[in-house]
N, C-alpha and C positions, 0 to 999 in steps of 0.2 A: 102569351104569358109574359109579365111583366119580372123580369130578373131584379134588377135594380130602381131602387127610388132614389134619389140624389135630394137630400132636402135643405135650400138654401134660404136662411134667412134675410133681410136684406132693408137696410136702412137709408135712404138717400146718397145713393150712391150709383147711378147706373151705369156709369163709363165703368167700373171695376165691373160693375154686374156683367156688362158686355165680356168684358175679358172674360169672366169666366166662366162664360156659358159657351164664348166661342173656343174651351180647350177639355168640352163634353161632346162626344161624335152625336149624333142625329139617329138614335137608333129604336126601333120599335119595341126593344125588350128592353128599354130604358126609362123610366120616366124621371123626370125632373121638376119640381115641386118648390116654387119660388115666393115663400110669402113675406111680403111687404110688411114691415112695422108700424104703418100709417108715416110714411113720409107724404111729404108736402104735394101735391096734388098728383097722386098715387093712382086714383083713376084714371088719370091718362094716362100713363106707362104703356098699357098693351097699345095704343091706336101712335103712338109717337114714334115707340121702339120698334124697328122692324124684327130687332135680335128676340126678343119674345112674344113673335109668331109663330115659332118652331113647332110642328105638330108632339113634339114628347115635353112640350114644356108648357106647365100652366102656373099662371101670377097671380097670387091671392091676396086681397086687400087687407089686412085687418082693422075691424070697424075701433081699436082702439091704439093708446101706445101700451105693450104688451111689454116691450125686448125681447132679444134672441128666443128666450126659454120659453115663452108663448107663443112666437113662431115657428119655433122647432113644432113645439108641441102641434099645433094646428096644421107643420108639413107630416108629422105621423097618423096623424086621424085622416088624411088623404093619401096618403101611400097604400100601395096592391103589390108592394115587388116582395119579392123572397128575402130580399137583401136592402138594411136601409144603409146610404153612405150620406154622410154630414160634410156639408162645406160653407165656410164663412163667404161674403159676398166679395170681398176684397181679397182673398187667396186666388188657385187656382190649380188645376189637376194640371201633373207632367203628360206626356205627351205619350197615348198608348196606354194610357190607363185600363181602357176599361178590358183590353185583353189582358192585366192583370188579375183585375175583378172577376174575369171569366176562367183564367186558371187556376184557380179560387174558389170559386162557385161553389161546386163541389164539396167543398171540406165537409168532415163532419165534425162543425165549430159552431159556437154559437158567435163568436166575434174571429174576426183576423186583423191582426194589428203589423200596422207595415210602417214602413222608415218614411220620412217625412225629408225635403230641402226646404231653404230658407234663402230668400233676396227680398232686396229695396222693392219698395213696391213703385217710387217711383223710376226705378233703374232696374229692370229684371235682372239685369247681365250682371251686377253685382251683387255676389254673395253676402245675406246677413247670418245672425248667431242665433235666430230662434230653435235653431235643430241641435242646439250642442245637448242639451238631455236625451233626444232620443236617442242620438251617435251613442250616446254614452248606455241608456240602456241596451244596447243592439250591441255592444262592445260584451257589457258583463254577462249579457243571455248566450253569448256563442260561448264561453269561459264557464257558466256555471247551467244554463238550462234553465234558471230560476222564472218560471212561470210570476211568481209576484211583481217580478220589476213590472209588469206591462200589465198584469191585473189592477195594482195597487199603484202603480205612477206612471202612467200614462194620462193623465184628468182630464184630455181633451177626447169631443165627439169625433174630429176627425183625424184621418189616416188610419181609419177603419170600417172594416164593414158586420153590421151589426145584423143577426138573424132578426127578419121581423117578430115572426110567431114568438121567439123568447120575448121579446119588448114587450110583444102583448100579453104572452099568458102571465110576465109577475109583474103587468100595469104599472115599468117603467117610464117615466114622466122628467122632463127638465124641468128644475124650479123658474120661476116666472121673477126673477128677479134682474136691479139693475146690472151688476157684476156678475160674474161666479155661477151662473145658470145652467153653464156643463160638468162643474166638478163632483154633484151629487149624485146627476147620471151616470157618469161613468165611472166613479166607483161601485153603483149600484150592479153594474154589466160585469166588471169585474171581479166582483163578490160573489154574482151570483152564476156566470156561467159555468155552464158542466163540462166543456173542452175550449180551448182558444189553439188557435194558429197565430205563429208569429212568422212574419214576411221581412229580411231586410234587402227589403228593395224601395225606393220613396216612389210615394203613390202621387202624394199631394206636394205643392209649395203655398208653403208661409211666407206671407210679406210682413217685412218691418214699414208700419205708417203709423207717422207722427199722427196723435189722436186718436188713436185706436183704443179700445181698451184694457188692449194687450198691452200696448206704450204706457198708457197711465195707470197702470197697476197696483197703487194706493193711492194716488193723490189726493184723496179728499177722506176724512175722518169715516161720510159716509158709506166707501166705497169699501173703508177699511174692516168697520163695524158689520159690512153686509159679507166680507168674506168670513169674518171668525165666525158669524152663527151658522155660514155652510161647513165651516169648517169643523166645527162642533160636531153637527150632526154626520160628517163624513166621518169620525172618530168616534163617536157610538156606532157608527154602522160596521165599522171594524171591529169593534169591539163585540159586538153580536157574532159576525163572523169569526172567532177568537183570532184575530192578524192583528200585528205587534209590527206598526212602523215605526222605526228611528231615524230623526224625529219624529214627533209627532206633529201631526198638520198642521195645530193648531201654532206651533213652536214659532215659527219664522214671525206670524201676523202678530203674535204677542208680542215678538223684540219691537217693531215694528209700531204698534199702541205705545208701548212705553217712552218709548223716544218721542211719541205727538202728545201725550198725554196722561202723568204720573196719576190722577185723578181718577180717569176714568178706565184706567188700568186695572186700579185694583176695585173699581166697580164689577168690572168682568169678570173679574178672579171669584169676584161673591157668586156671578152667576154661571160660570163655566161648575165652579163646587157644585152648586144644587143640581146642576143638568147631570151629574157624575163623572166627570173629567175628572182625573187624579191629579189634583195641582203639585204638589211634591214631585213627582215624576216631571210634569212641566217646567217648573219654576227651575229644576234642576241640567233640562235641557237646557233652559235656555241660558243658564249661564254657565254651560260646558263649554270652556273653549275650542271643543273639537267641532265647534258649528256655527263658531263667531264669524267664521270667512265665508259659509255657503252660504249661498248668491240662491236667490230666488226660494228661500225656507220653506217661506207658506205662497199654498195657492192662491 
């Protein structure tokens, strides 16, 4: 019986790939589920690499460019474990992980959410800042118990393990886009699960790498425009669920438009209104100064 799925997406990059397949133990109630984004001659991976011949690991081509959320996706339609856990190709699990995962197992949770560390990805030994939000949810959850912090702002797949059977019976999906492809998942997991476990212990490490697109996190108008419309729809999905974030999601990416584009700002503003965003409520976040200094607004 297969406990764990590990489903790694993966875009021309195999020296990271290697790393972080080698800090997964080789285990039978493990599988590992490696699908390729169509990089550049992609069918030869298995016959080059010797690091994915492992018998719990199989590399899957996809016959298009997809990005992450179509990869994710097609590593869920191959997963059989009880438990799926998410890992970018360029991260990697600390050491002893999966005897976490197995003291874990058990729960009756539909997710468990555990602390997360942060280094260079070209210098492991050196600590980077991607972890100061979790530090910082894991700070307020021992102080308040607040199940939201980690329902509602945690927006990443990993440093967690998600129950399969939930994924599948309410036909949660990553959107298939180029940016932003985990933050409508996993609000969706955290909308909708009926218990969570929280863990602070770090499962995973995040690497800081120039070019990621973690590192470039608005750079281009398009990348900007692809996050407000998930971010939209992660704001009616709360909105359904009646949960009331301050900010609101949308808050940060707006400051954000305004600053690259007075024009096509309040083109948005026409179309955030008809989707039923409360602009008033917006427009008034956003020029609250008690939110003109948080660092990283919108997702």
């Amino acid at each position: 019986m297969i406990k764990y799925s590990i489903i790694i997406p993966h875009y021309n990059m195999p020296d990271l790939l290697e790393r972080l397949l080698k800090s997964i133990p080789e285990r039978k109630d493990m599988q590992v589920v490696v699908v390729d984004d169509h990089s550049p001659r992609s069918e030869d991976y298995v016959a080059k690499y010797d690091f994915l011949k492992r018998k719990n690991v199989s590399f899957i081509c996809s016959d298009k460019k997809g990005w992450a959320g179509h990869a994710r996706n097609i590593g869920m339609k191959e997963a059989t474990g009880a438990w799926l856990v998410f890992a970018d190709s360029d991260d990697f699990f600390v050491e002893g992980f999966d005897k976490m995962l197995d003291r874990h197992c058990s729960d009756d949770a539909d997710v468990v959410y555990f602390n997360v560390r942060s280094v260079f990805s070209n210098d492991v030994t050196k600590e980077a800042d991607r972890n100061v939000e979790r530090d910082y949810l894991f700070k307020q959850y021992a102080q308040t118990h607040d199940e939201g912090l980690f329902r509602y702002r945690y927006p990443e797949p990993w440093g967690k393990m998600v129950r399969r059977s939930f994924v599948v019976k309410n036909q949660i999906r990553f959107d298939e886009t180029k940016v932003c492809n985990d933050y409508y998942f996993s609000m969706q997991i955290g909308c909708m699960a009926r218990k969570i476990s929280v863990v602070d212990e770090p499962l995973y490490v995040l690497t800081l790498r120039e070019g990621s697109v973690s590192y470039d996190f608005a750079d281009t108008l398009e990348k900007l425009l692809i996050r407000i419309d998930v971010a939209t729809r992660v704001q009616l999905l709360l909105k359904k669920y009646h949960v009331k974030l301050v900010p609101m999601p949308l808050r940060g990416l707006m400051v954000i438009l305004l600053k690259k584009s007075k024009s096509l700002f309040v083109k948005e503003l026409f179309t955030l209104g008809k989707a039923g965003i409360p602009l008033f409520l917006l427009l008034c976040q956003m020029f609250n100064p008690r939110y003109m200094e948080r660092k990283n607004a919108g997702r």
